[in-house]
DONU-841797 format. One record per residue: residue in one letter; z, x negated, y of N, C-alpha, C, O in turn. Coordinates in steps of 0.2 Angstrom, whole numbers, plus 5000, padded with zeros to 4 digits. Last residue first. Layout:
residues N
(lomi A (Z X Y) (Z X Y) (Z X Y) (Z X Y));
...
end
This chain:
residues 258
(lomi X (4954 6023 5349) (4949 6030 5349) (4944 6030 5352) (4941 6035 5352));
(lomi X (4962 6014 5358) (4958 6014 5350) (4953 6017 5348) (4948 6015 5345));
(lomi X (4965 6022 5365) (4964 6019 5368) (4959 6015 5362) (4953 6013 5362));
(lomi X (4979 6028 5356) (4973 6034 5359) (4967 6026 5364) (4967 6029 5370));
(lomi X (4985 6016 5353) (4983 6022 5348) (4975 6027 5351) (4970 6029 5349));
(lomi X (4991 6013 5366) (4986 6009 5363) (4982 6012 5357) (4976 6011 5356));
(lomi X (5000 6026 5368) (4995 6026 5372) (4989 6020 5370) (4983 6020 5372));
(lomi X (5009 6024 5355) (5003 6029 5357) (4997 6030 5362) (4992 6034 5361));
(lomi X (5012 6014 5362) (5011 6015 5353) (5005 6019 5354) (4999 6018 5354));
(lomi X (5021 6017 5371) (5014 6013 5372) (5012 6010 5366) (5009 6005 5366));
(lomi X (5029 6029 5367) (5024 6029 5372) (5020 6024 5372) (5015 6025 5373));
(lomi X (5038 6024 5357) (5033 6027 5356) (5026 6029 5360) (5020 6030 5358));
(lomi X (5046 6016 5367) (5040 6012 5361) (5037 6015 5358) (5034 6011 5354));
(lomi X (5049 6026 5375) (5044 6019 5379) (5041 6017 5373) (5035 6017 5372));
(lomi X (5061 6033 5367) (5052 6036 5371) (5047 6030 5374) (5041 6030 5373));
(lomi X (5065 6022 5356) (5065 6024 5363) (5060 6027 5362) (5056 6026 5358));
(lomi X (5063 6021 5341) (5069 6017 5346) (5071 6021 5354) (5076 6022 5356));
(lomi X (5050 6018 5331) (5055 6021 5332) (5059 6015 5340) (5058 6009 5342));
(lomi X (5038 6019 5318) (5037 6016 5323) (5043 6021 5328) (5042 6026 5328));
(lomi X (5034 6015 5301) (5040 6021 5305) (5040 6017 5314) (5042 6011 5314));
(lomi X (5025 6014 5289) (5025 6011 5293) (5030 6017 5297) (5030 6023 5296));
(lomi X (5023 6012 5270) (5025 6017 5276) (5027 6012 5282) (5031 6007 5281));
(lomi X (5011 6011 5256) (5017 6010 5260) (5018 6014 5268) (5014 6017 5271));
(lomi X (4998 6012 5251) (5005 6018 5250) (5010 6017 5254) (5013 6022 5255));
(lomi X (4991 6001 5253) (4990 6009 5258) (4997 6013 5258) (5000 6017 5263));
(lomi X (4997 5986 5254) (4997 5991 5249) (4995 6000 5253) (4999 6003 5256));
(lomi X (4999 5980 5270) (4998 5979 5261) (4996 5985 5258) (4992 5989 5260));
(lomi X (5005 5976 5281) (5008 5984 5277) (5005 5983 5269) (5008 5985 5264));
(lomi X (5000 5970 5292) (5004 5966 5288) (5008 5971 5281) (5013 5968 5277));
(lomi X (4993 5978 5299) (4989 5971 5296) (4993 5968 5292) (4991 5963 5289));
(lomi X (5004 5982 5305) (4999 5986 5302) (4995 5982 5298) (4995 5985 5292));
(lomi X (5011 5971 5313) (5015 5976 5308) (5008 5978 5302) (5007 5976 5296));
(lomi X (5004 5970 5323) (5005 5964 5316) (5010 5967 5312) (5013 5964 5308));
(lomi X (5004 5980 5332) (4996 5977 5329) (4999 5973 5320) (4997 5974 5314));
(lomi X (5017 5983 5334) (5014 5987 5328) (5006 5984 5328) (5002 5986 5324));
(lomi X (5019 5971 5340) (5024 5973 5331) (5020 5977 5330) (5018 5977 5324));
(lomi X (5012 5975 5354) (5011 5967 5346) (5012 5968 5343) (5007 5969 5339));
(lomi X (5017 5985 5356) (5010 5985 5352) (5010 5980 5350) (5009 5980 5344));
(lomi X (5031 5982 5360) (5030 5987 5354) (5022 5986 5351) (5021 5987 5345));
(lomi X (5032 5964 5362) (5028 5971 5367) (5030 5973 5360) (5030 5969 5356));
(lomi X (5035 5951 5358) (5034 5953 5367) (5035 5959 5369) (5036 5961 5374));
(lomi X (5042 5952 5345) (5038 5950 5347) (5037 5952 5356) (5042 5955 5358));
(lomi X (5051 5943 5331) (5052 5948 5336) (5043 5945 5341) (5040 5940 5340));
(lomi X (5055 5938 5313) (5051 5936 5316) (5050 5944 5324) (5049 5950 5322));
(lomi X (5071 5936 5305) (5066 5940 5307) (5062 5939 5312) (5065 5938 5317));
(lomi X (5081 5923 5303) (5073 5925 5301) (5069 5928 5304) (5064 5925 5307));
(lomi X (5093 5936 5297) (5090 5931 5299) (5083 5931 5296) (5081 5933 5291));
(lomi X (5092 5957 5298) (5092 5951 5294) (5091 5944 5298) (5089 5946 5304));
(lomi X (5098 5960 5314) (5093 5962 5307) (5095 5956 5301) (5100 5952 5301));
(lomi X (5105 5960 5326) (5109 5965 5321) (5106 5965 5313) (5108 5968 5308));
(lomi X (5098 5952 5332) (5104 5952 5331) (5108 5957 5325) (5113 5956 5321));
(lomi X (5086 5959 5335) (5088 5957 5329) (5092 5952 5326) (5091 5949 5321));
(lomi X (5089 5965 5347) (5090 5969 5342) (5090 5964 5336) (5094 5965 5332));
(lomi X (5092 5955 5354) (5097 5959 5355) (5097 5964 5349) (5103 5966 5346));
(lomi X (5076 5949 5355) (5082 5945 5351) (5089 5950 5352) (5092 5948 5347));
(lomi X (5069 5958 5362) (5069 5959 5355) (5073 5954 5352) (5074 5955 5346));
(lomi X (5080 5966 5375) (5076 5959 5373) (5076 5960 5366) (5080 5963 5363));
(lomi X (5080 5981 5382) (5084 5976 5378) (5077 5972 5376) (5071 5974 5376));
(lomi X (5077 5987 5399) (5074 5984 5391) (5080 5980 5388) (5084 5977 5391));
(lomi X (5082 5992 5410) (5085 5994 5403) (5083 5993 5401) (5083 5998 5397));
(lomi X (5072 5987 5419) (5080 5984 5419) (5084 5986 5415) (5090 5984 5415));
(lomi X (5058 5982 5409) (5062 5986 5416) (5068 5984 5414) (5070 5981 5409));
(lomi X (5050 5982 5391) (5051 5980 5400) (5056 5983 5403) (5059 5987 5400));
(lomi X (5054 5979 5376) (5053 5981 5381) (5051 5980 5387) (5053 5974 5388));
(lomi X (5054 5970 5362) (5055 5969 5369) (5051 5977 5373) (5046 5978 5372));
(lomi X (5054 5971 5343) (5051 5970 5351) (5054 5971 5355) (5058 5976 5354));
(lomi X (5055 5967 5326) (5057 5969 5334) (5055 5968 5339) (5052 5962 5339));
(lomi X (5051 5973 5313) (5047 5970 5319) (5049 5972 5325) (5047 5977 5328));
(lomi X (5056 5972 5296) (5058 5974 5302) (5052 5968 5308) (5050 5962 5307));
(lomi X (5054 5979 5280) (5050 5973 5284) (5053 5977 5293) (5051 5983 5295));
(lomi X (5060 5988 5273) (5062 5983 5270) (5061 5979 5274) (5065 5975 5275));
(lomi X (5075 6002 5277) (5068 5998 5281) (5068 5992 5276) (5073 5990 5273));
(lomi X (5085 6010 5274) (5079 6012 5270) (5073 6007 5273) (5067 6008 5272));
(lomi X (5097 6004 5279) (5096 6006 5268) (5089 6006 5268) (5086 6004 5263));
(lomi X (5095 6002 5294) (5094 5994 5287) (5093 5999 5281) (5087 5999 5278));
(lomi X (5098 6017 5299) (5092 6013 5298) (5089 6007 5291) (5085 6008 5287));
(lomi X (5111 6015 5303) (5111 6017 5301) (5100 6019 5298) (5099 6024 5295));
(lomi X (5112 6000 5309) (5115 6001 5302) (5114 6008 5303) (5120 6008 5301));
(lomi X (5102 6004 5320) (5099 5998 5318) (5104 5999 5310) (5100 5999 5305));
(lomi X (5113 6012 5328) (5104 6016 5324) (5102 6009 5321) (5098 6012 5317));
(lomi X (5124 6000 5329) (5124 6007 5323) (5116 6010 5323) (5113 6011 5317));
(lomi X (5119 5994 5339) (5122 5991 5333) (5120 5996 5327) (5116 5994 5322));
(lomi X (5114 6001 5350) (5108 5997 5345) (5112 5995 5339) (5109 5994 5333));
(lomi X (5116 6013 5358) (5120 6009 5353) (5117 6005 5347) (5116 6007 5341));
(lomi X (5109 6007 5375) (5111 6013 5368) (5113 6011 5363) (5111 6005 5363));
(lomi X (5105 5998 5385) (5112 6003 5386) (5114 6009 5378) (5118 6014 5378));
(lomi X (5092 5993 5382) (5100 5988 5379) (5106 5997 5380) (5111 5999 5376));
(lomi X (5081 6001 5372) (5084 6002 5378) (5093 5997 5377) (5098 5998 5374));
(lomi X (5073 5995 5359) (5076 6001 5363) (5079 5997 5369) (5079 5991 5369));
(lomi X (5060 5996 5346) (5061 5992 5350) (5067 5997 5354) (5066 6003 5353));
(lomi X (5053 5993 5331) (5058 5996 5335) (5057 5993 5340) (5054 5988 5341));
(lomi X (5043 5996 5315) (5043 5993 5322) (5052 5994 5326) (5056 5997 5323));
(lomi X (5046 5994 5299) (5046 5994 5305) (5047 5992 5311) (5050 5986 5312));
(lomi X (5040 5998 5280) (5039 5991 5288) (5041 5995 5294) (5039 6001 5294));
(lomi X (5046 6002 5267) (5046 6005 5273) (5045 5999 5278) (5050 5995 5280));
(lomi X (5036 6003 5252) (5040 6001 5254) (5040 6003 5264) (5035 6004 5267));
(lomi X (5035 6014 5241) (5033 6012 5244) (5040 6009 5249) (5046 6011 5250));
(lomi X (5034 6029 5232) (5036 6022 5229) (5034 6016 5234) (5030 6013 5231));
(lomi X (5032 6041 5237) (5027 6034 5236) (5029 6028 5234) (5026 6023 5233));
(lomi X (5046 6048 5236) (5041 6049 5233) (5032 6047 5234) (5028 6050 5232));
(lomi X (5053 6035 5242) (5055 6037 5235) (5050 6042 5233) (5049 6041 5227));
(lomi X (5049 6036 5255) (5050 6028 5251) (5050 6033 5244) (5045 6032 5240));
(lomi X (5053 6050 5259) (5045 6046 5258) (5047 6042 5254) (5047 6044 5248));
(lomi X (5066 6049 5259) (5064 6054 5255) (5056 6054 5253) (5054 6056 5247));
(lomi X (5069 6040 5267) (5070 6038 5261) (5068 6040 5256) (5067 6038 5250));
(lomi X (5065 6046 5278) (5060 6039 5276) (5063 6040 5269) (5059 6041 5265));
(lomi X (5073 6057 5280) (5066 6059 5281) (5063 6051 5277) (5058 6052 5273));
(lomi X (5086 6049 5283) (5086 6054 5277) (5078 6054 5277) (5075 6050 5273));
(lomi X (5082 6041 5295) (5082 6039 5289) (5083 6041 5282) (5081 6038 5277));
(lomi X (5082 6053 5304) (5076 6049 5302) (5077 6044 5296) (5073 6044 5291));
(lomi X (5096 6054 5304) (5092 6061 5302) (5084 6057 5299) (5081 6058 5294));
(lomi X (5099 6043 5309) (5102 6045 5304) (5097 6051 5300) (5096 6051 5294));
(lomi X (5095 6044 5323) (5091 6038 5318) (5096 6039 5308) (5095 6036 5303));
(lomi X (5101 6052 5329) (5094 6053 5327) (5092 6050 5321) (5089 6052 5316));
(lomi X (5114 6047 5330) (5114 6053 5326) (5106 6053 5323) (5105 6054 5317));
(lomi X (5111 6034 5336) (5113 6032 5328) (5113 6041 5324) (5112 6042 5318));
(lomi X (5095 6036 5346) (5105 6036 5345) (5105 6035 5337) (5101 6035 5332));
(lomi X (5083 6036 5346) (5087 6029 5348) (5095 6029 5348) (5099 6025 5350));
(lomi X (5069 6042 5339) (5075 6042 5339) (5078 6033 5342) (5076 6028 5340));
(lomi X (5053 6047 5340) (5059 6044 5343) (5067 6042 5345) (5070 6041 5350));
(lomi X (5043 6043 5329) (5050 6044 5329) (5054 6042 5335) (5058 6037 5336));
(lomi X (5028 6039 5319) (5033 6037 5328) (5037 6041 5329) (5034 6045 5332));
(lomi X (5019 6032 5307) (5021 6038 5308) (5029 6035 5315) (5033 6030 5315));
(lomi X (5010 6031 5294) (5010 6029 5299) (5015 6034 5303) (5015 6040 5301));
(lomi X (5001 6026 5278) (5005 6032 5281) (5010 6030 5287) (5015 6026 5285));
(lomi X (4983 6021 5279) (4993 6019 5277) (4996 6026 5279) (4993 6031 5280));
(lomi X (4982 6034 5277) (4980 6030 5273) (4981 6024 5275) (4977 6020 5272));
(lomi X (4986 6044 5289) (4987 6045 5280) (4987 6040 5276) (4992 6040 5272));
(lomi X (4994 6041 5304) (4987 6040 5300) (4990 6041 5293) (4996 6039 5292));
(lomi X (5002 6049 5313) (4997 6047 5316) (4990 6044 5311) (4984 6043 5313));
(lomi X (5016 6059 5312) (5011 6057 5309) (5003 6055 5313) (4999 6059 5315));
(lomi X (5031 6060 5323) (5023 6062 5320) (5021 6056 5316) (5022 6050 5317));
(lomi X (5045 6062 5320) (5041 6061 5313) (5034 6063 5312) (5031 6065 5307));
(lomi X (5041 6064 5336) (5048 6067 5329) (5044 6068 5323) (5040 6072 5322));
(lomi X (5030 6064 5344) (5036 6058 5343) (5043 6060 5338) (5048 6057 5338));
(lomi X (5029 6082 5344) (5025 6075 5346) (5033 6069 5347) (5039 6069 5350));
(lomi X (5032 6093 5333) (5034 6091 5341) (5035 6082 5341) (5038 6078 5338));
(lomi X (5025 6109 5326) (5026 6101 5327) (5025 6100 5332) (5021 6102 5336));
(lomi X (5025 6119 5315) (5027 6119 5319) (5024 6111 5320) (5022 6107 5316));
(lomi X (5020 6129 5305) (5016 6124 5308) (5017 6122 5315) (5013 6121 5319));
(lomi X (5030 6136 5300) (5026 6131 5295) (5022 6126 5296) (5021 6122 5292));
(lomi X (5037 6142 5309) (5039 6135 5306) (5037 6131 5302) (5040 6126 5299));
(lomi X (5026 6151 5312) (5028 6146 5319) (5032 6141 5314) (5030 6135 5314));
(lomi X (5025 6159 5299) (5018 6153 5304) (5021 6149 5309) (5019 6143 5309));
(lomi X (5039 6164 5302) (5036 6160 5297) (5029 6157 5299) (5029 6151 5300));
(lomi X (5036 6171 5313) (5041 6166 5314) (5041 6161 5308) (5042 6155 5309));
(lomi X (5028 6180 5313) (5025 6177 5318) (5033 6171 5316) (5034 6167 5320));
(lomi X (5032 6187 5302) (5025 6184 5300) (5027 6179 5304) (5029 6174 5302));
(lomi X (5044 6196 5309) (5044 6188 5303) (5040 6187 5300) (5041 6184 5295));
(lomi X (5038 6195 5326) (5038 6199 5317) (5041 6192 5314) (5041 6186 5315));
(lomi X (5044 6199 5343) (5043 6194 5338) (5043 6195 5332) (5048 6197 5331));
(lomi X (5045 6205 5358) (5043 6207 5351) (5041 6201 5347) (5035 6199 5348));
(lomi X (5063 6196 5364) (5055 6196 5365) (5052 6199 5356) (5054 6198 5351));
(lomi X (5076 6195 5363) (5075 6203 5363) (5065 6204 5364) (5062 6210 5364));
(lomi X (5084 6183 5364) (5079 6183 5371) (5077 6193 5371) (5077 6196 5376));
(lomi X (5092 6182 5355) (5096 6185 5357) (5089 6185 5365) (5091 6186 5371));
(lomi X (5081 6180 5343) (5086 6186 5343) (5090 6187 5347) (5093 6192 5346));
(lomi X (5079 6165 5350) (5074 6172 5350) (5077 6176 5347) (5076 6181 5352));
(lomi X (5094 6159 5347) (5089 6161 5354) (5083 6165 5355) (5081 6167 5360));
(lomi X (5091 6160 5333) (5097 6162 5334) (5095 6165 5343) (5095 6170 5346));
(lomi X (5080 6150 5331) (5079 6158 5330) (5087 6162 5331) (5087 6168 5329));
(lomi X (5085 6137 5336) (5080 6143 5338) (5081 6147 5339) (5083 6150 5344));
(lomi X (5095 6135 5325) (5099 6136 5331) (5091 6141 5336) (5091 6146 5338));
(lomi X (5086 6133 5313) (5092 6139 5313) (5093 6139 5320) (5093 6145 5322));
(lomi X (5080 6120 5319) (5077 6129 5319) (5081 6132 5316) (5080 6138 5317));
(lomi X (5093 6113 5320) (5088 6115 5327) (5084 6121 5325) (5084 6126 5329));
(lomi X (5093 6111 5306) (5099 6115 5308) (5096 6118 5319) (5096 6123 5322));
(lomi X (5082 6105 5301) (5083 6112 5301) (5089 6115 5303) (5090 6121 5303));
(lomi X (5070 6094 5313) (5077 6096 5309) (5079 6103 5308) (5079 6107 5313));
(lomi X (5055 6098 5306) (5061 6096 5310) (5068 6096 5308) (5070 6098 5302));
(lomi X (5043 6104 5301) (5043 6097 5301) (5049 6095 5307) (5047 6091 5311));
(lomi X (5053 6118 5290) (5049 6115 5295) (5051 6108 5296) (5055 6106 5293));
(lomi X (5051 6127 5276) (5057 6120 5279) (5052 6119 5282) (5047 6119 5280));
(lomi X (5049 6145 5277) (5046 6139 5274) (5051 6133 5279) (5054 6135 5284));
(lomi X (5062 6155 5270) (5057 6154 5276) (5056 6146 5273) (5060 6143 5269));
(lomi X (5072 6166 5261) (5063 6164 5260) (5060 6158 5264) (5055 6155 5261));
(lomi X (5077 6179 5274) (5076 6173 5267) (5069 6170 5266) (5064 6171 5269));
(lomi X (5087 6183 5287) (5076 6179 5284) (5079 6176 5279) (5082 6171 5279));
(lomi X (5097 6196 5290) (5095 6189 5287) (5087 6187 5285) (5082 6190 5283));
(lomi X (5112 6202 5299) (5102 6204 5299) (5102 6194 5295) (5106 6189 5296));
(lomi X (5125 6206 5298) (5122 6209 5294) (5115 6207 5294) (5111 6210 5290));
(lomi X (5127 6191 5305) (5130 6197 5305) (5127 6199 5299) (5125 6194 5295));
(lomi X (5114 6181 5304) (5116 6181 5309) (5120 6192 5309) (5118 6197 5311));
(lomi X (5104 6168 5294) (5110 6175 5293) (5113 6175 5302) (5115 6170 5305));
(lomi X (5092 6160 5283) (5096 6163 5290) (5098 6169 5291) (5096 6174 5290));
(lomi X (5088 6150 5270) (5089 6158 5274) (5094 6156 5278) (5099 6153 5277));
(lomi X (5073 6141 5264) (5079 6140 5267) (5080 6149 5270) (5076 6153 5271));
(lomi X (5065 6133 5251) (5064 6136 5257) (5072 6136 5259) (5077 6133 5257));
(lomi X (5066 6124 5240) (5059 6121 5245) (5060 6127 5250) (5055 6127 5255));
(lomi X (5082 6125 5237) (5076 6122 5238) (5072 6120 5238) (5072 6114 5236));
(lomi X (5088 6132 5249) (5088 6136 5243) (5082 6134 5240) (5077 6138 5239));
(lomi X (5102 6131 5266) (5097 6130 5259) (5095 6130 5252) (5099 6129 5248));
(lomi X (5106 6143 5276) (5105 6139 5270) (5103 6137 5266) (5100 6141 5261));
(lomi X (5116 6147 5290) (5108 6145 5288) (5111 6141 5281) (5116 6137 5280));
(lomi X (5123 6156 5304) (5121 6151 5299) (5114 6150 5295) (5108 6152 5296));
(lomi X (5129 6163 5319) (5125 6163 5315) (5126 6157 5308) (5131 6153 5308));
(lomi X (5142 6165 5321) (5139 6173 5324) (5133 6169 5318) (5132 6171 5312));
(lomi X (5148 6153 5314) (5152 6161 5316) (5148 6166 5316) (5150 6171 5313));
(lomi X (5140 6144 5311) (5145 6144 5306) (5149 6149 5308) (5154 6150 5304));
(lomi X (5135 6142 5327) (5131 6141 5321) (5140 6140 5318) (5145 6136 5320));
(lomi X (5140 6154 5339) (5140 6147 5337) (5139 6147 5329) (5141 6151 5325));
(lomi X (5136 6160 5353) (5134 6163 5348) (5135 6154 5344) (5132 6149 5346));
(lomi X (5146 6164 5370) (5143 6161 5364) (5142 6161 5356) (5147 6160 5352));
(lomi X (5142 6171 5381) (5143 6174 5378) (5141 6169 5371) (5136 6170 5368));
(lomi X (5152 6168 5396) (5148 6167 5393) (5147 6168 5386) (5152 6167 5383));
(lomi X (5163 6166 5407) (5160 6171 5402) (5151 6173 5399) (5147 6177 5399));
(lomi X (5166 6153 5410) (5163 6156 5413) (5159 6164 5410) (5153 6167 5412));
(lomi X (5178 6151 5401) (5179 6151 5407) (5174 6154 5412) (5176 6157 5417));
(lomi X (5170 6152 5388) (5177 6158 5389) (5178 6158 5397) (5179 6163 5399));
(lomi X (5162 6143 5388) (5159 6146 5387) (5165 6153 5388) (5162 6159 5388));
(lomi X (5173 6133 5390) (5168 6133 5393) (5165 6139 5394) (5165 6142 5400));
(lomi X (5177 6131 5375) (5182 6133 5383) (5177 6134 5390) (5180 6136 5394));
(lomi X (5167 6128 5369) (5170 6135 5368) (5172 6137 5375) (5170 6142 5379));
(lomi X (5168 6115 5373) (5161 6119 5374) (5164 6127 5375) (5163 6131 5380));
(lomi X (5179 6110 5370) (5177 6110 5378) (5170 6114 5376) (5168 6117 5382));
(lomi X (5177 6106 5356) (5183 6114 5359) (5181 6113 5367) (5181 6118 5370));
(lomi X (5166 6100 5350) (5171 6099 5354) (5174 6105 5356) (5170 6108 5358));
(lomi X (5160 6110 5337) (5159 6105 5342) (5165 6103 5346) (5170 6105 5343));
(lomi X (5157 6114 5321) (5162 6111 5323) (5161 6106 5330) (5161 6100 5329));
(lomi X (5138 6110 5321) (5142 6111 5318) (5151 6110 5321) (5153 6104 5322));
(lomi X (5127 6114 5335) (5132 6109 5333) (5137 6110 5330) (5141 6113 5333));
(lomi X (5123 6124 5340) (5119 6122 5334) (5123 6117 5334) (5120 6113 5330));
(lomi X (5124 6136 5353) (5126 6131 5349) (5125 6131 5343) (5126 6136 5340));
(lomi X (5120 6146 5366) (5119 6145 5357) (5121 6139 5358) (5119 6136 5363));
(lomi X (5122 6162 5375) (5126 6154 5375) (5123 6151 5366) (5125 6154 5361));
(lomi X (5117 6175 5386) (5121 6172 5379) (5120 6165 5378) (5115 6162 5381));
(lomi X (5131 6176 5400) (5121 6176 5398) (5124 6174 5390) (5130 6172 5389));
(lomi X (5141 6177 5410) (5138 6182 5408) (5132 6183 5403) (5129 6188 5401));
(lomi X (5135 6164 5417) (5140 6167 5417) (5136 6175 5412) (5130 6176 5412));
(lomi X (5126 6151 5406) (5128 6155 5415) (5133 6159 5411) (5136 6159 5406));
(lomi X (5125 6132 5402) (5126 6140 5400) (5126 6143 5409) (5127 6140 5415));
(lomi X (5125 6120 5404) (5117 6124 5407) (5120 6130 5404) (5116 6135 5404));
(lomi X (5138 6114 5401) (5136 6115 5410) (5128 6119 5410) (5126 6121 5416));
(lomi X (5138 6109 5390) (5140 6115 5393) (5138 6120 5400) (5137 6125 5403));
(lomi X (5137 6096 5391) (5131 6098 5390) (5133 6108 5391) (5130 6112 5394));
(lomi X (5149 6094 5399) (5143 6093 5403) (5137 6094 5399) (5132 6093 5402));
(lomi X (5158 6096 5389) (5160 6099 5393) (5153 6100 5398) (5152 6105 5400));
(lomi X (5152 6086 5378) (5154 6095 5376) (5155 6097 5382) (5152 6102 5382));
(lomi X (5157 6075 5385) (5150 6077 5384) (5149 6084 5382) (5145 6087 5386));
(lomi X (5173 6077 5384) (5168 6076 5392) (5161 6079 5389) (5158 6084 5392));
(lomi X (5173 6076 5370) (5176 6083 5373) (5171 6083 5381) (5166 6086 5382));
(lomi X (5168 6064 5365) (5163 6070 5363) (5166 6076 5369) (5161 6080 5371));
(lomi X (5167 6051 5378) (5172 6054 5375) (5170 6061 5373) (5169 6064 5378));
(lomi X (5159 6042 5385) (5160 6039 5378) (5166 6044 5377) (5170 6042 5373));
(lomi X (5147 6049 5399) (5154 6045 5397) (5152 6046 5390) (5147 6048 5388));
(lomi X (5138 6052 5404) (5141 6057 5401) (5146 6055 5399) (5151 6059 5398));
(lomi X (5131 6043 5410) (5127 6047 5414) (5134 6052 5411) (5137 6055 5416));
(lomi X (5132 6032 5403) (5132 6029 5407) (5130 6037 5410) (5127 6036 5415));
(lomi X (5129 6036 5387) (5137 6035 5391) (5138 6033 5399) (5144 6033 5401));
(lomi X (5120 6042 5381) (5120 6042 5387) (5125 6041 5392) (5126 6043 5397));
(lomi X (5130 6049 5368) (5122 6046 5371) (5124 6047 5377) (5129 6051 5379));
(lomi X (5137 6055 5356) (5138 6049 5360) (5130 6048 5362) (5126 6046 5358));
(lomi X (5131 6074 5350) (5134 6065 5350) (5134 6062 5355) (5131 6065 5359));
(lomi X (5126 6089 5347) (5132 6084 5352) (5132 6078 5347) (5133 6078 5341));
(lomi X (5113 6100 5350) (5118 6096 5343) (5120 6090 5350) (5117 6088 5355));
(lomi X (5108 6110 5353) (5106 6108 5348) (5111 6105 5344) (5113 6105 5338));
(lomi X (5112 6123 5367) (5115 6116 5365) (5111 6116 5355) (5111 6121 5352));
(lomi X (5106 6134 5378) (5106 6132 5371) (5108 6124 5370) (5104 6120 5372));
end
C-alpha cells in the first residue's frame, strides 16, 4: 500500500516523483493486490504494478471517498460506507485503509470500522498532550506533511481565536525552506532549535527562513520549556513539529515530567 508520494528523502530516492513512484512501488508482489492513495501518481507506479502483475486498486478508479460535512463516504465499484465519522488523520490515508481491509477478506463489520475511525490515534500526528493550553506534536518535516498540519492549526487558530506558538526543529537534508513557507500563514510565535548528529540542522538554518529576531535555542526541550511559559492566554495553541527527534525528546522530557 502506498499513502501518498512527495519529494522526501532525496538522499535515499532521488529528487524526480517518477524514480520515487518507481521505488515506493517496489513493496507491491506479483500477483497480490496493490493500493494507492496518491491522487494522480506518477505513471511509474501503474507501470510497475502492470510489470509485475500486480493488482492495482487506485484511489479515483477501483476506489474514492467524499466528503459530506461532519462525516465522510466511501465507494469502491457498487459496495459504499456512508455516513462514517472523520478521523484524527488524514482522510484520504483512511479511504486508502479501508480499500486494504476489503481487499485483506479479514471478518470486519461496519460497527467494527466506524469505532476504529472514531477512535483512532497515531502517536506524533496531531497528538494531543495537554487541554489547558492546548499542546500538541506533529511530525511532520516534508513541506507535503507540513501542509496538511497547517490546514489542522488554522482550523484550531480560528475555532479558539487563538494564537499558534511553535517549536521546530529538523533534520539539514529536508526541505526546511518550503515546510517552514508552507507553515509561516498559521504560526505567530516561532522557537527554533538545534538538534544533534550529523543530520542536525542548526537552529540558525532554520530561522533563516523565519522572521528576523527570532530568538533559537540549543535543544527542542529548551523551546518547548520557554515556548510553554511563554503561551499566555490558555486558549492558545502550542504545535511542537519537524522531525521524529523533536517529537521524541519532547516527549521523552514530557514523560520524565510525570
Amino acid at each position: 500500500m502506498i499513502t501518498s508520494l512527495a519529494i522526501d528523502h532525496v538522499d535515499w530516492l532521488g529528487d524526480d516523483i517518477e524514480v520515487i513512484g518507481f521505488e515506493k512501488a517496489g513493496i507491491f508482489r506479483s500477483g497480490k493486490p496493490a493500493v494507492c492513495g496518491q491522487p494522480e501518481p506518477p505513471a511509474s507506479v501503474a507501470a510497475h504494478a502492470d510489470d509485475i502483475d500486480a493488482k492495482l486498486h487506485q484511489v479515483g478508479y477501483q476506489f474514492d471517498y467524499s466528503v459530506h460535512g461532519d462525516t465522510w463516504n466511501w465507494q469502491c465499484g457498487a459496495f459504499d460506507l456512508r455516513d462514517l465519522p472523520v478521523p484524527n488523520l488524514p482522510l484520504a490515508n483512511a479511504a486508502t485503509a479501508l480499500m486494504a481491509l476489503g481487499l485483506s477478506e479479514l471478518d470486519v463489520s461496519d460497527e467494527n470500522i466506524v469505532d476504529g475511525l472514531r477512535n483512532v490515534k497515531l502517536a506524533g500526528r496531531m497528538e494531543k498532550v495537554s487541554d489547558a493550553p492546548l499542546i500538541l506534536m506533529d511530525v511532520a518535516h516534508n513541506p507535503h506533511s507540513a501542509a496538511y498540519l497547517a490546514g489542522k492549526l488554522a482550523t484550531l487558530k480560528e475555532e479558539n481565536n487563538a494564537k499558534v506558538h511553535a517549536v521546530v526543529a529538523m533534520l539539514h537534508d529536508k526541505d526546511i525552506a518550503a515546510t517552514i513557507a508552507q507553515m509561516s500563514p498559521v504560526v505567530d510565535v516561532w522557537y527554533p532549535a538545534s538538534l544533534q548528529g550529523p543530520r542536525a540542522a542548526d537552529w540558525h538554518q532554520i530561522a533563516a527562513h523565519l522572521p528576523a529576531g527570532v530568538q533559537g535555542y540549543e535543544s527542542p526541550v529548551d523551546a518547548f520549556v520557554a515556548a510553554r511559559e511563554s503561551l499566555g492566554w490558555e486558549g492558545n495553541i502550542l504545535i511542537v513539529f519537524g522531525s521524529f527527534h523533536t517529537v521524541g525528546e519532547v516527549a521523552d522530557h514530557l514523560a520524565k515530567e510525570e
